[in-house]
N, C-alpha and C positions, 0 to 999 in steps of 0.2 A: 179101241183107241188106235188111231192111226199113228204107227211107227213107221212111215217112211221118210227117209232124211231127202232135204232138197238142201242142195250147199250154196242157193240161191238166200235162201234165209239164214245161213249163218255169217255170210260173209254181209248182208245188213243187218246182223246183230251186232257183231262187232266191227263192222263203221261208226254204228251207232256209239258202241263202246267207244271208240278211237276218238270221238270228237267231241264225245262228254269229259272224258279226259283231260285234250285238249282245252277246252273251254274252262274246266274248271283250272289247268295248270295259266292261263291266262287271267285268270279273276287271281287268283294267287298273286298273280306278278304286276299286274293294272291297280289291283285297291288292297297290295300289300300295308301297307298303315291302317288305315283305316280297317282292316278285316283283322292285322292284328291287335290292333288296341277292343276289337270287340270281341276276339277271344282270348285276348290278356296270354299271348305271346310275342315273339320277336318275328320284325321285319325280315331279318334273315330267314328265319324257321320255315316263313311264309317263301324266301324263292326258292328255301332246299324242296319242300314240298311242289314249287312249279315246279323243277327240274325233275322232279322223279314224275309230275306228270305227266312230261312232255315226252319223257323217254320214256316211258310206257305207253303212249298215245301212238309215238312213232310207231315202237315196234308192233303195235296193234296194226296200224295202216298199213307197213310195209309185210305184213304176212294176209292183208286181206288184197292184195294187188297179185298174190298167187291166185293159178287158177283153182289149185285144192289147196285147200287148210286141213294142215296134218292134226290127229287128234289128238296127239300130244300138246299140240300148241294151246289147241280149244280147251283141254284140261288145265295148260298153263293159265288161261285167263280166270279160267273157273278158280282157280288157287290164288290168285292176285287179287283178285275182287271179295273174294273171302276173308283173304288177310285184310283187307282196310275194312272189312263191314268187324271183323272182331278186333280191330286196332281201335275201329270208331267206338265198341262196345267197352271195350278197358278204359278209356280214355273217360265216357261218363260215368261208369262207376266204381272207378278206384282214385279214391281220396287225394291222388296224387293234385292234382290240378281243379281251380274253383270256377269253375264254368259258370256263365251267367244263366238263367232260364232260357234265355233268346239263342242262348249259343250252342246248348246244349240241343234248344229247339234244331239248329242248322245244322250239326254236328249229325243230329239222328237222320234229318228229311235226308241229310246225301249216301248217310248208311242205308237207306230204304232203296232210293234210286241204283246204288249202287249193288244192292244185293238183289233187284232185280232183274242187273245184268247177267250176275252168277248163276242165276236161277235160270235162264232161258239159254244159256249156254250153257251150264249143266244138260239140261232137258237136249239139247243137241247135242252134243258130244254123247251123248248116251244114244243117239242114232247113229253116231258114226261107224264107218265100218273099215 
């Protein structure tokens, strides 16, 4: 197995991260109504969630415009994308909340997406030195 870190490939993992972020804190804010009435929440709910994506996007962007990314940070994101891939996981299966099939469907595709960010910055912060 090749362990050598290139911080050429972390910092386009998490660009990557910073602009899926983005984008999704923008679908938030653009088809707030409509995204809430399909998963049977409030339109506000919908811009607290841009706002926290937007400032987690940021501050993903403004630490990849370093020339090194500290590994504390790198474990920070690992710990951020975590927590919403198990917020996502509570959210379908505790009774709390009556998710459609469709929603629940969307709900998992972005816990996938998003746990594959973890997972490959995981895998790099474990090279870091």
């Amino acid at each position: 197995m090749n362990t050598n870190y290139n911080p050429f490939n972390l910092h386009h993992i998490l660009h990557a991260n910073a602009m899926f972020s983005f984008t999704s804190g923008l679908f938030f804010v653009l088809a707030r109504n409509p995204l809430a009435e399909f998963l049977g929440a409030s339109p506000g709910l919908m811009l607290v969630l841009a706002s926290i994506m937007f400032g987690y996007a940021a501050l993903i962007a403004f630490n990849t415009l370093r020339p090194k990314i500290r590994r504390g940070f790198t474990l920070f994101t690992v710990i951020g994308d975590s927590a919403w891939v198990l917020g996502s996981i509570l959210l379908l299966i505790l009774p709390i909340f009556s998710f459609t099939p469709d929603a629940k469907w969307a709900i998992g595709i972005t816990a996938v997406c998003v746990d594959i960010f973890a997972t490959i910055q995981f895998l790099e912060w474990r090279k870091q030195r």
